[in-house]
MIKOL-412621 format. One record per residue: residue number from 1; residue in one letter; x, z, y of N, C-alpha, C, CB in turn. Coordinates in Angstrom, 3 decimals, always signed. Each point is the difference from the previous one (the first is absolute). Glycine has a CB too. Layout:
BEGIN
   nr  rest        nX        nZ        nY       caX       caZ       caY        cX        cZ        cY       cbX       cbZ       cbY
  NUM     A         X         Z         Y         X         Z         Y         X         Z         Y         X         Z         Y
...
END
This chain:
BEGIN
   nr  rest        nX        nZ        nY       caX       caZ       caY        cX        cZ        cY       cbX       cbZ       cbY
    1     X   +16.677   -15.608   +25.643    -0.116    -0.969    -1.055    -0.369    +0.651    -1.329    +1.652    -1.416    +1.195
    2     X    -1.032    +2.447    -1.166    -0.363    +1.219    -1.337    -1.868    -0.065    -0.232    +2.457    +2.198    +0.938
    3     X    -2.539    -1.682    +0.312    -1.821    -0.168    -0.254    -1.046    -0.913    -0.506    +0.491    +0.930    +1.501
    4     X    +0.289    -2.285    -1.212    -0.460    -1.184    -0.274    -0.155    -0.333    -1.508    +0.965    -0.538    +2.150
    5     X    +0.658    +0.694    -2.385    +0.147    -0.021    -1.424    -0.904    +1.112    -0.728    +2.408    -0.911    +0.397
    6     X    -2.443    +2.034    -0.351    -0.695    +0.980    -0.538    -1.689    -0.158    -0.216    +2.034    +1.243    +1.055
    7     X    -2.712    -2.222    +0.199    -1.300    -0.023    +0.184    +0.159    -1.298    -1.155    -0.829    +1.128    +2.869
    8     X    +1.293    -2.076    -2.592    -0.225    -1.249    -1.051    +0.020    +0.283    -1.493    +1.100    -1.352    +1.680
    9     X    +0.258    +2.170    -2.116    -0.128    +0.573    -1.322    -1.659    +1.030    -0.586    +3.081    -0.028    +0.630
   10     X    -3.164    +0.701    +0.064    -1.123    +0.890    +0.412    -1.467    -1.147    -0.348    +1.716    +1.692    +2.281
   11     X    -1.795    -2.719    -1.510    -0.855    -0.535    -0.094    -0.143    -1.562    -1.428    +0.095    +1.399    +2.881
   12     X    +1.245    -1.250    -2.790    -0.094    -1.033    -1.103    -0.208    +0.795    -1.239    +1.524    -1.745    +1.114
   13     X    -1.308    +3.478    -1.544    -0.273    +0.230    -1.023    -1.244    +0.731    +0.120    +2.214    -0.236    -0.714
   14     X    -3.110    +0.539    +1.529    -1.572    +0.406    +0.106    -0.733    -1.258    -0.094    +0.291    +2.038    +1.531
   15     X    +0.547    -3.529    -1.440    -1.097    -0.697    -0.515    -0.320    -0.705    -1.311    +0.190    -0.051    +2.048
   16     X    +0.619    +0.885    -3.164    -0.479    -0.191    -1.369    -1.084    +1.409    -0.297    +2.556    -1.497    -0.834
   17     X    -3.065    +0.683    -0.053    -1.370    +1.537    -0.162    +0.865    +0.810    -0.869    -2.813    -1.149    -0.176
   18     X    +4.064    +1.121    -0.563    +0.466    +1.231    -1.213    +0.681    +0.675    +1.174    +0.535    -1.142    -2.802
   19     X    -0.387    +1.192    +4.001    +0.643    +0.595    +0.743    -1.157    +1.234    +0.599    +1.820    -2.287    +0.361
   20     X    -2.872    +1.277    +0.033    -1.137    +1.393    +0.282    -0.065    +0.867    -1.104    -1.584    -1.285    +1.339
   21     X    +1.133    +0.464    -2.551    -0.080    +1.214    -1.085    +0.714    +1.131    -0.277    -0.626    -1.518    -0.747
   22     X    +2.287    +1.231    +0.716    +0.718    +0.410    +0.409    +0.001    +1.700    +1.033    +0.248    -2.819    -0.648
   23     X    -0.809    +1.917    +1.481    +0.121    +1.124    +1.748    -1.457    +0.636    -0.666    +1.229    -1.779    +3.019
   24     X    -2.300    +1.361    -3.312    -1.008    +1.158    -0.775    +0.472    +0.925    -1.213    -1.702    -1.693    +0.566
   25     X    +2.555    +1.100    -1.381    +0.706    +1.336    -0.632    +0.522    +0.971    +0.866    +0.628    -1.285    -1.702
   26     X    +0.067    +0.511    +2.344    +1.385    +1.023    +0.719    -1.044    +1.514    +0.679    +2.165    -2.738    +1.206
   27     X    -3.426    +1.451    -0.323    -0.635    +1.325    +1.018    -0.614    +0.905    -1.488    -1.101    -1.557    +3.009
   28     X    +0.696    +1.607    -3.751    -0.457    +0.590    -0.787    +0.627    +1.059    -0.724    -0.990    -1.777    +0.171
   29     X    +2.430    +1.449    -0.592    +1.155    +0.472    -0.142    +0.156    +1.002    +1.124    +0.808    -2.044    -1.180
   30     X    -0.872    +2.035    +2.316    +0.544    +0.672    +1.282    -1.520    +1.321    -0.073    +1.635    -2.766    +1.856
   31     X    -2.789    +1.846    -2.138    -1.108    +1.358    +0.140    -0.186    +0.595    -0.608    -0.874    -0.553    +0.781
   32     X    +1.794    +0.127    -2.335    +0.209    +1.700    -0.851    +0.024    +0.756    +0.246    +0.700    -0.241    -0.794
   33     X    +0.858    +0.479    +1.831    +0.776    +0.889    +0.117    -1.253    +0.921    +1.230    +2.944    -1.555    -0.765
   34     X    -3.204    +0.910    +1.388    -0.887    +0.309    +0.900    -2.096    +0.750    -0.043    +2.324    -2.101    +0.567
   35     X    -2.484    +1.506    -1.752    -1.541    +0.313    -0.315    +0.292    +1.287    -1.624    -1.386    -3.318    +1.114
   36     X    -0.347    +3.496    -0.653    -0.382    +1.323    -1.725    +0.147    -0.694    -1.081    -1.974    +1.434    +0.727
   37     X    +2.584    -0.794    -1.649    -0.545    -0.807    -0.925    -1.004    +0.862    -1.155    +2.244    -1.611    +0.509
   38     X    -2.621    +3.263    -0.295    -0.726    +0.894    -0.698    -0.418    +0.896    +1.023    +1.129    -0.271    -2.134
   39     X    -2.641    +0.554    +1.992    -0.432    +1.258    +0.593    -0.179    +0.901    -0.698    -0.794    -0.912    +1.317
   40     X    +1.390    +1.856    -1.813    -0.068    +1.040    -1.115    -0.563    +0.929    +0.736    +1.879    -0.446    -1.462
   41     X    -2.732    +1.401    +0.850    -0.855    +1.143    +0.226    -0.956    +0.645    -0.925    +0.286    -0.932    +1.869
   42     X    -0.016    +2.580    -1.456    -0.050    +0.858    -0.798    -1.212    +0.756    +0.805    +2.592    -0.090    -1.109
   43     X    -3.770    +0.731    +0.881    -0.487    +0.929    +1.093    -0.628    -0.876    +1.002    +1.791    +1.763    -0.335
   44     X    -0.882    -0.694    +1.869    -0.459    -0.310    +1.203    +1.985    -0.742    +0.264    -2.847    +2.429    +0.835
   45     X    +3.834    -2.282    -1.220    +1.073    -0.367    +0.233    +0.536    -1.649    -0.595    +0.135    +2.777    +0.132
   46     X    +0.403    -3.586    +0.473    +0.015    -1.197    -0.265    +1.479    -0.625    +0.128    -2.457    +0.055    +0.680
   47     X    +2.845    -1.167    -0.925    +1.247    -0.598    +0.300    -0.014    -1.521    -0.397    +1.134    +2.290    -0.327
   48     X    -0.462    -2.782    +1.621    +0.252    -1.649    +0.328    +1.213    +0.140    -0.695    -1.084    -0.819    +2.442
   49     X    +1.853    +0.242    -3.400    +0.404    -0.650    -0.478    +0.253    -1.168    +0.312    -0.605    +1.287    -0.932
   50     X    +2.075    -2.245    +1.052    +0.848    -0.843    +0.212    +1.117    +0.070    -0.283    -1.109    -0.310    +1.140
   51     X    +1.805    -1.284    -0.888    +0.924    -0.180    -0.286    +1.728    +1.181    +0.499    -1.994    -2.478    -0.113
   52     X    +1.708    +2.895    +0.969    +0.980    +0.708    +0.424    -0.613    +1.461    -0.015    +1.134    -1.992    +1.351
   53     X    -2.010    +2.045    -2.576    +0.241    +1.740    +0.146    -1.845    -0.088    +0.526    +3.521    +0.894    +1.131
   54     X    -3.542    +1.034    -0.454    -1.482    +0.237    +0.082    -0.680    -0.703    +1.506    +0.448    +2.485    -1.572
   55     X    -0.939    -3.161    +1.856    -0.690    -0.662    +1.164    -0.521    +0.988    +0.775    -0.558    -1.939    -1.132
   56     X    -0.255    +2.826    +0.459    -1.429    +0.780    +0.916    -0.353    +1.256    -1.232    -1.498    -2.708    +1.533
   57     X    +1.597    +3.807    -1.117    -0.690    +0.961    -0.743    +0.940    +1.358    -0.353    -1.450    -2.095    -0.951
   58     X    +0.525    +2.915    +0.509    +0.508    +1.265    -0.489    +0.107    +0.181    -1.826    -1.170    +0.950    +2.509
   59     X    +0.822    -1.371    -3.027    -0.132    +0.078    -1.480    +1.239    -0.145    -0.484    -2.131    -0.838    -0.139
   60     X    +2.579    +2.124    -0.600    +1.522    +0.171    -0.859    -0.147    -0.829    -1.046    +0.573    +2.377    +0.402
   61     X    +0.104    -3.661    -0.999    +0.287    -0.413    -0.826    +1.381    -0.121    -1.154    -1.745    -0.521    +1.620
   62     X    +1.682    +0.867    -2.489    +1.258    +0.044    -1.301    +0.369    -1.597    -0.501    -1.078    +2.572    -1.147
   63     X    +2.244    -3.254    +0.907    +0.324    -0.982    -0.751    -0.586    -1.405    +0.350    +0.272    +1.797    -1.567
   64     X    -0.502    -1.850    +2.995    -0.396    -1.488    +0.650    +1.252    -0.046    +0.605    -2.661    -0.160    +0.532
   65     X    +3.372    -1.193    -0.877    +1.316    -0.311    +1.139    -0.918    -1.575    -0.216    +3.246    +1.808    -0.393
   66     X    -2.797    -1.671    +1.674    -0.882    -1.647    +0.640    +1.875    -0.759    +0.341    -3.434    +1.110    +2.028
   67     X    +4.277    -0.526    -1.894    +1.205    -0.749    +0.654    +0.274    -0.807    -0.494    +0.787    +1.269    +0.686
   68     X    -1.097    -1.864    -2.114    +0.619    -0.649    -0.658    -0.820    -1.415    +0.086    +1.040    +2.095    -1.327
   69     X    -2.781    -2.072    +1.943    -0.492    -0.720    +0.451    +0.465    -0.366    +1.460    -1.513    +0.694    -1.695
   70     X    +1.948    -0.402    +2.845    +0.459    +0.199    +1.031    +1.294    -1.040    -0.168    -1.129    +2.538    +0.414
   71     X    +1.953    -1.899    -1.267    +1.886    -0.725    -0.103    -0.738    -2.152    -0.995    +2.499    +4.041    -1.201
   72     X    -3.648    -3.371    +0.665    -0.307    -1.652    -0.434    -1.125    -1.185    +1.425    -0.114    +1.427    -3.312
   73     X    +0.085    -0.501    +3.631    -0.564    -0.737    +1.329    +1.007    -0.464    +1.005    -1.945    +1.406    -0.209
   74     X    +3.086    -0.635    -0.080    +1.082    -0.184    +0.968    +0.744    -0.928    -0.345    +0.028    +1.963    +0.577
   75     X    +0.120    -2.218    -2.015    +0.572    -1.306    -0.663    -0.617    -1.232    +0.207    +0.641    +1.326    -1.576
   76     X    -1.979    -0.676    +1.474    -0.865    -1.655    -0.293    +0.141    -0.859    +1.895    -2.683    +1.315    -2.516
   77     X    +2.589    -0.013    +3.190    -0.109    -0.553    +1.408    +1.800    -0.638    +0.343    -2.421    +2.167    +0.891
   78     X    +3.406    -2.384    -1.218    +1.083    -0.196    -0.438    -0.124    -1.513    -0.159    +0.436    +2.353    -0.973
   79     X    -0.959    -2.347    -0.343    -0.338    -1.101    -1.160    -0.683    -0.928    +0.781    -0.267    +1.419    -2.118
   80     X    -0.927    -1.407    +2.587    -0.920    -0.431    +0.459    +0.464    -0.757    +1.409    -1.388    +1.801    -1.387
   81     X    +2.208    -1.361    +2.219    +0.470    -0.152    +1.428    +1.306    -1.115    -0.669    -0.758    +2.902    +1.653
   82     X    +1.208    -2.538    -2.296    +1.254    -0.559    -0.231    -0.591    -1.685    -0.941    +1.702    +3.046    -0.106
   83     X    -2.801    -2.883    -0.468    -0.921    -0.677    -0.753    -0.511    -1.415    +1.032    -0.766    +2.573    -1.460
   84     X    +0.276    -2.315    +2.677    -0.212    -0.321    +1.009    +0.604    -0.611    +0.542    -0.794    +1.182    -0.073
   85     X    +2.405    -1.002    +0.139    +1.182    -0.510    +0.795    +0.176    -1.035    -0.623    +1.066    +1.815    +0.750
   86     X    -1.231    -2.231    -2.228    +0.547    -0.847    -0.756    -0.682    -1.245    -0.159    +0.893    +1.789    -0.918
   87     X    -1.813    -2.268    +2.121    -0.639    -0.878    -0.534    +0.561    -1.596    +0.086    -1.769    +1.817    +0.445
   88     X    +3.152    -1.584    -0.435    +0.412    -1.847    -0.591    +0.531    +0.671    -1.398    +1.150    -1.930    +2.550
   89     X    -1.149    +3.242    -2.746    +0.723    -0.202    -1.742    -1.395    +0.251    -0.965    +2.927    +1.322    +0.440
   90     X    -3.628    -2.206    -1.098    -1.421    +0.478    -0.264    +0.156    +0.706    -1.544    -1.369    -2.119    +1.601
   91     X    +2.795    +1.842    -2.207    +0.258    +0.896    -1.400    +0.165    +1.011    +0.581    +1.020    -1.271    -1.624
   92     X    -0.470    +1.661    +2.409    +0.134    +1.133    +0.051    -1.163    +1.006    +0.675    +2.282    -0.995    -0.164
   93     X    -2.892    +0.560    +1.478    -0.808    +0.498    -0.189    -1.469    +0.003    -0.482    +1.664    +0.214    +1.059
   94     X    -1.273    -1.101    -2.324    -0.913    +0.504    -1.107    +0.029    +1.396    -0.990    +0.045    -2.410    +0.145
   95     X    +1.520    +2.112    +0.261    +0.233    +1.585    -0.967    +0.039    +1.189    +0.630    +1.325    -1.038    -1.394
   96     X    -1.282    +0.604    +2.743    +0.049    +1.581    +0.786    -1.905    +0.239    -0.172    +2.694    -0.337    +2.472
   97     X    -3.259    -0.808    -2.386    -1.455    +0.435    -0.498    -0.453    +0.470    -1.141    -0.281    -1.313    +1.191
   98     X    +1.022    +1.103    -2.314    -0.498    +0.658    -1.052    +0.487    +0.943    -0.481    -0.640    -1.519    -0.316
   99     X    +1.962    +2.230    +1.142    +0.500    +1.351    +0.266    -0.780    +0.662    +0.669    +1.909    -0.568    -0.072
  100     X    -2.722    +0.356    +1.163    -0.641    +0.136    +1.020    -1.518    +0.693    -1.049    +1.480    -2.286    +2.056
  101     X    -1.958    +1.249    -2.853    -1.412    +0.164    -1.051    +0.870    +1.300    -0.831    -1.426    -3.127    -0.471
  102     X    +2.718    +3.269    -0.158    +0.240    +0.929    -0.917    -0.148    +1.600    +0.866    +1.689    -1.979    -1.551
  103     X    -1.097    +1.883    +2.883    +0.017    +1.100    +0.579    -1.326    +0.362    -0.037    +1.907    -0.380    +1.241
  104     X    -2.588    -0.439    -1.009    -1.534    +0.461    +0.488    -0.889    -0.054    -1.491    +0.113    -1.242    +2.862
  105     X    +0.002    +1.136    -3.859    -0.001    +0.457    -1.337    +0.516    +1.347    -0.530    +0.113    -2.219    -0.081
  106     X    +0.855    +2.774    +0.904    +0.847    +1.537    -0.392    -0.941    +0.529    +0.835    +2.799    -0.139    -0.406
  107     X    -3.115    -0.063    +1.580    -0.955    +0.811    +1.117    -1.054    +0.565    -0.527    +0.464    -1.389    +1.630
  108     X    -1.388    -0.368    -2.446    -0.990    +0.881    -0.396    +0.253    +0.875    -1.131    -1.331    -1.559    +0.883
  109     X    +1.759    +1.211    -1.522    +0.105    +1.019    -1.241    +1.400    +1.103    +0.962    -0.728    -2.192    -2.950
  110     X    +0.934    +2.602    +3.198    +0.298    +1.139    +0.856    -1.210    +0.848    +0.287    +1.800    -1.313    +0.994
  111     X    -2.120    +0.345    -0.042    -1.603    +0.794    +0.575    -0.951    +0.203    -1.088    -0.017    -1.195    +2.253
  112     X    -0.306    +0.543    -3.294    -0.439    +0.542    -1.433    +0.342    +1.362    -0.278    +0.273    -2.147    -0.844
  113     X    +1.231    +1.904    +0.552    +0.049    +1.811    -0.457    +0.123    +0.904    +1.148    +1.290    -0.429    -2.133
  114     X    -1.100    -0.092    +3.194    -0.615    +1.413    +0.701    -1.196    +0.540    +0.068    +1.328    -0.494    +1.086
  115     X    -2.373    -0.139    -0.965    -1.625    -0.114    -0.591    -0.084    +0.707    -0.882    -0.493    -1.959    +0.348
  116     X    +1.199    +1.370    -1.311    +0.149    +0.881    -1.174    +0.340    +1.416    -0.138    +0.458    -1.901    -0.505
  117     X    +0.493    +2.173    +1.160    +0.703    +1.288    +0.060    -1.290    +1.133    +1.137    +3.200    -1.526    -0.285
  118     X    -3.462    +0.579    +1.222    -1.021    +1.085    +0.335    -1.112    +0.102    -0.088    +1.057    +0.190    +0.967
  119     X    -1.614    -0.928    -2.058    -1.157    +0.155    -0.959    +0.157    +1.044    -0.926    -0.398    -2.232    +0.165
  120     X    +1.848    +2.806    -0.418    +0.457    +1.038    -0.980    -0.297    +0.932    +0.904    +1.796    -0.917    -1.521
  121     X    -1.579    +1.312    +3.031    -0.335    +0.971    +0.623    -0.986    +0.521    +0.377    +1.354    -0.536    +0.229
  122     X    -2.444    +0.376    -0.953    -1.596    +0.396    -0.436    -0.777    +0.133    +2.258    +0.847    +2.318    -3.670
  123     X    -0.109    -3.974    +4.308    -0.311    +0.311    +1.109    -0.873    -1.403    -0.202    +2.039    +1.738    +1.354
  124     X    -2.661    -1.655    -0.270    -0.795    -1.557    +0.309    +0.512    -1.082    +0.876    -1.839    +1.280    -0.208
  125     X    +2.137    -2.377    -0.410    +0.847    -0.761    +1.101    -0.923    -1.728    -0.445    +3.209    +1.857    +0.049
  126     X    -3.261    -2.409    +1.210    +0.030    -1.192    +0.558    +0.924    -0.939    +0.446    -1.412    +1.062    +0.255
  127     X    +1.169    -1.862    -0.962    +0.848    -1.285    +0.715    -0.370    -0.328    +1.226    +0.271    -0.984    -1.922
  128     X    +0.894    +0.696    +2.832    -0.641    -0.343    +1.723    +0.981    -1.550    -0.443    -0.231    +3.014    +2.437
  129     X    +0.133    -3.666    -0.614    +0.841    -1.416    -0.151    +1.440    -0.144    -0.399    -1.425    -0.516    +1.647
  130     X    +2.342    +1.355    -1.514    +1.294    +0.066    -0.460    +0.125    -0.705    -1.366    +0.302    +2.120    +1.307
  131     X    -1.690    -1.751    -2.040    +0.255    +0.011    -1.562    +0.091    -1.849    -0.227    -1.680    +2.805    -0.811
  132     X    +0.680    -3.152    +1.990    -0.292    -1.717    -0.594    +1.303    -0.736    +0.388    -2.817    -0.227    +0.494
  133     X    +3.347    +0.375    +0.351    +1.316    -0.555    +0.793    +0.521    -1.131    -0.768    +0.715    +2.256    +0.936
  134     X    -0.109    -1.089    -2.046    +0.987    -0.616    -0.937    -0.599    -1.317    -1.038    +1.137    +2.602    +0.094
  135     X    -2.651    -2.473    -0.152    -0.538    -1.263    -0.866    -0.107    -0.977    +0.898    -1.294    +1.123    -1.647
  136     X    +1.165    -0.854    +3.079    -0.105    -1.151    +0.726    +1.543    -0.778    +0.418    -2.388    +1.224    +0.852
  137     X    +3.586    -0.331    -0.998    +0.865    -0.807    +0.137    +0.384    -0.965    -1.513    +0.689    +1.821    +2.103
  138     X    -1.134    -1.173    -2.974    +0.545    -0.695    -1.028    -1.188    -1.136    +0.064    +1.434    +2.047    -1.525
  139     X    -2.829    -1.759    +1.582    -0.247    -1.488    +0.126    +0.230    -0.873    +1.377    -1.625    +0.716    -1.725
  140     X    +2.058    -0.185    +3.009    +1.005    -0.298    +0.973    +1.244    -1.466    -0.531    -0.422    +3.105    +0.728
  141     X    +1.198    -2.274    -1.596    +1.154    -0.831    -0.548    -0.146    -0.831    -1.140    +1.166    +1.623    +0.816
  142     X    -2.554    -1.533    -1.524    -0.354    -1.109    -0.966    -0.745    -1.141    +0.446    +0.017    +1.639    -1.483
  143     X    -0.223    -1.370    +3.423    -0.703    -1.436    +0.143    +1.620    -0.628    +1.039    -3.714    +0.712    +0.093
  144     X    +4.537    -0.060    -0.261    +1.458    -0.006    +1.009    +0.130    -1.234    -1.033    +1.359    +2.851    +1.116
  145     X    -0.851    -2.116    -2.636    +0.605    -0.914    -1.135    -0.881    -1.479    +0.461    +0.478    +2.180    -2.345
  146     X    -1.389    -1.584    +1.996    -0.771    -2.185    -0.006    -0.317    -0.429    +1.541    -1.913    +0.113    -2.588
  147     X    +2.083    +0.675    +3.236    +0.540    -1.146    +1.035    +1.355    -0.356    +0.549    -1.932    +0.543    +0.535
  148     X    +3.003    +0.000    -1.237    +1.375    -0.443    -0.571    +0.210    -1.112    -1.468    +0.467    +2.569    +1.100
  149     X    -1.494    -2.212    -1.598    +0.205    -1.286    -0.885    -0.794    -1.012    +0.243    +0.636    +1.209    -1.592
  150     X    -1.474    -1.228    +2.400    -0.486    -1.002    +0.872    +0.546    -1.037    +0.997    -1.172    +1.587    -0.427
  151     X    +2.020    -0.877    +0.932    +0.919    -0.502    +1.407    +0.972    -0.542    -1.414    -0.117    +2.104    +2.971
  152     X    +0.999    -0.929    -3.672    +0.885    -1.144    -0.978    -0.399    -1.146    -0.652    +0.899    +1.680    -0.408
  153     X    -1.911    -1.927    +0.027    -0.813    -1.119    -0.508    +0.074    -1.236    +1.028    -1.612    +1.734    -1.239
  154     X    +0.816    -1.067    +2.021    +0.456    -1.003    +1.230    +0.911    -1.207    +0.391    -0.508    +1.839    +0.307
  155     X    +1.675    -0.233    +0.102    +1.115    -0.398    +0.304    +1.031    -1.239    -1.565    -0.373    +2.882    +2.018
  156     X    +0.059    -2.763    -3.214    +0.040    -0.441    -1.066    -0.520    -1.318    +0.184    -0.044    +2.098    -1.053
  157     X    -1.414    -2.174    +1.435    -0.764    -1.654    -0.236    +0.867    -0.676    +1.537    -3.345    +0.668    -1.365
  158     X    +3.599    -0.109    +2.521    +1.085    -0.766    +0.726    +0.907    -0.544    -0.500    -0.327    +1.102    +1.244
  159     X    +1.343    -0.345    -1.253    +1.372    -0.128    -1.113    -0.442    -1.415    -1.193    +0.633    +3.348    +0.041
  160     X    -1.864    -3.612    -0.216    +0.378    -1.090    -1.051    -0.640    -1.121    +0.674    +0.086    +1.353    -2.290
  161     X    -1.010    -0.772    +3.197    -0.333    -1.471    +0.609    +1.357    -0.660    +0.995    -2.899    +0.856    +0.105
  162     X    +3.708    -0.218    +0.485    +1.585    -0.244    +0.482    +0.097    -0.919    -1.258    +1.188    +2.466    +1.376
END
């Protein structure tokens, strides 16, 4: 009976669209931790860069800590899942969405100054996909918001036609 219940909840909240939006943050959130987000290179020696540290390469680098991008991906994927669960409370997860946009606002400007910092290391570096992630969840959770205040609207013009 557990299953039953679990599939109906399951399906009654994948069929509002702030719930997909939602689950496109989250996966996005999850491929941080997982994708480059810099190919730095010097010479013939190179380095993948990501969220958890060096991906691919030999190139010694000074004063890049990526962890702190890593521990905010780990929040947002948190945020985001838990964001998801909530879809009969729509205040609230409105606000886990725009916690959700702030995390992913620290990301980028995180990932800013690391850019930054190894632009100081007179090396050559590229942005790979890691870097876009974070703009796509935040505009991810700004089409979440209006289709939460959409459904509340909604749910509002019922309530008065009752």
């Amino acid at each position: 009976m557990k299953t039953t219940n679990f599939a109906s909840k399951f399906i009654k909240m994948i069929q509002r669209i702030q719930s997909l939006y939602l689950l496109a943050g989250l996966i996005l959130s999850i491929a941080i931790l997982f994708s480059g987000a810099f190919v730095v290179y010097q010479d013939a020696d190179f380095v993948i860069l990501g969220a958890l540290g060096v991906k691919e390469g030999e190139l010694l680098l000074d004063n890049v800590l990526m962890m702190p991008l890593a521990i905010l991906a780990a929040v947002n994927i948190g945020v985001e899942a838990f964001a998801i669960s909530q879809f009969k409370n729509r205040s609230l997860q409105t606000n886990l969405a725009k916690l959700s946009m702030l995390l992913a606002v620290v990301m980028i400007g995180w990932l800013g100054f690391q850019y930054y910092n190894l632009m100081l290391l007179d090396v050559n570096v590229n942005p790979i996909m890691g870097v876009f992630h974070s703009p796509m969840i935040l505009f991810a959770n700004i089409l979440a918001i209006r289709a939460i205040k959409k459904d509340e609207a909604l749910v509002k013009s019922v309530d008065r036609l009752r």
